[in-house]
C-alpha positions as CSV (number, residue, x, y, z in Angstrom):
1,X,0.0,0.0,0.0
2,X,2.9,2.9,0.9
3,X,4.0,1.5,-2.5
4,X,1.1,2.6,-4.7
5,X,0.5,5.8,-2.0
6,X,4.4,6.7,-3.5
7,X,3.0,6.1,-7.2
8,X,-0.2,8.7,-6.3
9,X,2.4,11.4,-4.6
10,X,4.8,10.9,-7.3
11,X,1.7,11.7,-9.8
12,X,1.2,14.8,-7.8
13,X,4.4,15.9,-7.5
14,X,4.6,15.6,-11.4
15,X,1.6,17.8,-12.0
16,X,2.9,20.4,-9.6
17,X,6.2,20.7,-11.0
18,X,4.8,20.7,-14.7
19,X,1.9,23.3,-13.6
20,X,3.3,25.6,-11.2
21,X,7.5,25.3,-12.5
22,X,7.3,24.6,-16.1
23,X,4.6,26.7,-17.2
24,X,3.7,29.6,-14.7
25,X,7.2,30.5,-14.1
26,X,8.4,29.2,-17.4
27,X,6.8,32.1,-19.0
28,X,9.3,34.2,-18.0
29,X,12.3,33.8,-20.5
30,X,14.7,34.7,-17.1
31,X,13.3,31.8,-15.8
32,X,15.2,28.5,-15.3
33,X,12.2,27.0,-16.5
34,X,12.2,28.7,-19.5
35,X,13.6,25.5,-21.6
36,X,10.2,23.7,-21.5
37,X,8.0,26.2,-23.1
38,X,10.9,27.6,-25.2
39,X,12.2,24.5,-26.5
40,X,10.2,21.9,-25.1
41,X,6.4,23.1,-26.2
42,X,7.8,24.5,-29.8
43,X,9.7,21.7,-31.0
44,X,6.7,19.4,-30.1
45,X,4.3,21.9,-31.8
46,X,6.3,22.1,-35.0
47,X,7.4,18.4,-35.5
48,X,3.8,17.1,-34.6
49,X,5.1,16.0,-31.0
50,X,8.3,14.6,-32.1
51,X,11.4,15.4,-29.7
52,X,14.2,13.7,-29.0
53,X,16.5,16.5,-27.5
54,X,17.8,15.8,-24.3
55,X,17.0,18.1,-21.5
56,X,20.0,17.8,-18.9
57,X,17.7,20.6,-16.6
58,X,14.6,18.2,-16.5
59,X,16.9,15.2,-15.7
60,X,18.8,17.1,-13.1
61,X,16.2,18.0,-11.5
62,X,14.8,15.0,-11.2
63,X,17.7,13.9,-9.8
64,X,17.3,16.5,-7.2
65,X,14.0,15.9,-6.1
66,X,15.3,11.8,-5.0
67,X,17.9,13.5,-3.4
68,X,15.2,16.2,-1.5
69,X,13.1,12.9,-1.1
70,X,15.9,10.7,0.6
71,X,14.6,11.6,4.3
72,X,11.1,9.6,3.4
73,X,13.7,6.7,2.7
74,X,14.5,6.6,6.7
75,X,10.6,6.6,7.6
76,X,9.3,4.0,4.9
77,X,11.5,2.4,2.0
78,X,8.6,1.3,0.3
79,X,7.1,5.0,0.3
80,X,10.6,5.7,-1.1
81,X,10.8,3.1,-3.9
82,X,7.4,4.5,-4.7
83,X,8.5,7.9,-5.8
84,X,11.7,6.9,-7.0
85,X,9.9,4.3,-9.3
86,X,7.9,6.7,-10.7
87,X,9.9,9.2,-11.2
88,X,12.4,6.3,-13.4
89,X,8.8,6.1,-15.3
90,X,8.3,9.6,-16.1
91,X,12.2,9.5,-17.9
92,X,11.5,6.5,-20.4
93,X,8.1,7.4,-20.7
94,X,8.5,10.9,-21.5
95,X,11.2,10.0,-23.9
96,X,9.4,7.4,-25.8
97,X,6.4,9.9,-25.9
98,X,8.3,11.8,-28.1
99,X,10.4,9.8,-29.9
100,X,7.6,7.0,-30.7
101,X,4.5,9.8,-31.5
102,X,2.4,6.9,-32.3
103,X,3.1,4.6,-29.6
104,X,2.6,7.4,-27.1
105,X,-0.7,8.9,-28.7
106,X,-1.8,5.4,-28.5
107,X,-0.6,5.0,-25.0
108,X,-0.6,8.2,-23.4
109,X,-2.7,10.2,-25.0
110,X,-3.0,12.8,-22.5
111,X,-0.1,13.8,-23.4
112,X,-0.2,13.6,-26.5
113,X,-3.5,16.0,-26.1
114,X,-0.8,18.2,-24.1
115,X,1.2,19.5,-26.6
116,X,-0.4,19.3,-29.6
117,X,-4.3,20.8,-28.2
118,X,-4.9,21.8,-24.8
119,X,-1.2,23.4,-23.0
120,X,-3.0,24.2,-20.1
121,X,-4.3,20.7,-18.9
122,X,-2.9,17.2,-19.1
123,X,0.0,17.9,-16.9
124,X,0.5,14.5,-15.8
125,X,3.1,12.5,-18.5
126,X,3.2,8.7,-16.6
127,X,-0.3,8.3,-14.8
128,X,-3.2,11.2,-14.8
129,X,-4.1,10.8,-11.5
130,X,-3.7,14.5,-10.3
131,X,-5.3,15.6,-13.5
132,X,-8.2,13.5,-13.0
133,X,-8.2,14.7,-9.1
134,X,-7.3,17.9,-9.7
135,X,-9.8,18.2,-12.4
136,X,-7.3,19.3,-15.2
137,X,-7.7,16.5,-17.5
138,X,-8.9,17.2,-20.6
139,X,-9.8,15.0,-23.6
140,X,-9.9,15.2,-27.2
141,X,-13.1,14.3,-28.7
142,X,-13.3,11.5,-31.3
143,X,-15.6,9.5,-33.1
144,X,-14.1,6.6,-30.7
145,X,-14.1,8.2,-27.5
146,X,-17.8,9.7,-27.9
């Protein structure tokens, strides 16, 4: 169970960092954040979703965040593992997203529906829990989702 709670806080922790870091603050081209609009959003928007550039800052960062995490480690492992385990997900995921367009339409397509119709929702890449909680989830409508 602390498992899966780690997998729901990691989901979380996701959205907040793609909401409130990549895009609010990431409008300012000062911003250490800047990257992910600047780069991130246009090369998706003008290659139909397709980018394989890597971002050291996101990966870093990431990084960071186990390493701002590792106090939870001394409390519960599992808890731990949790995070960590999603937070390995987000990097392959979020790289075969945009390197496999297909795949990760088919797969994910909320974030697929990120970049290429609604910026401002979908801001969950591995699971949409938060979206769905938070109430930011927003589909495309198809002939096969109607």
């Amino acid at each position: 169970m602390l498992f899966i709670c780690g997998i729901i806080y990691g989901s979380f922790l996701e959205w907040t960092v793609h909401k409130h870091l990549f895009h609010k603050r990431g409008k300012n081209k000062n911003s250490i954040f800047s990257f992910h609009l600047g780069e991130h959003h246009l090369n998706c928007l003008n290659n139909e979703n397709y980018d394989v550039k890597f971002t050291w800052r996101e990966n870093l960062g990431i990084l960071l965040l186990a390493v701002l995490h590792l106090p939870i480690l001394f409390f519960s492992a599992i808890l731990y593992y949790g995070i960590v385990s999603y937070a390995i997900a987000f990097i392959i995921v979020h790289k075969f997203v945009h390197k496999y367009v297909n795949w990760g339409k088919t797969w994910f397509p909320w974030h697929w529906e990120h970049h290429m119709k609604y910026q401002n929702h979908n801001m969950n890449v591995v699971l949409p829990i938060a979206d769905y909680i938070l109430r930011t989830r927003k589909r495309e409508i198809t002939s096969d989702n109607k």
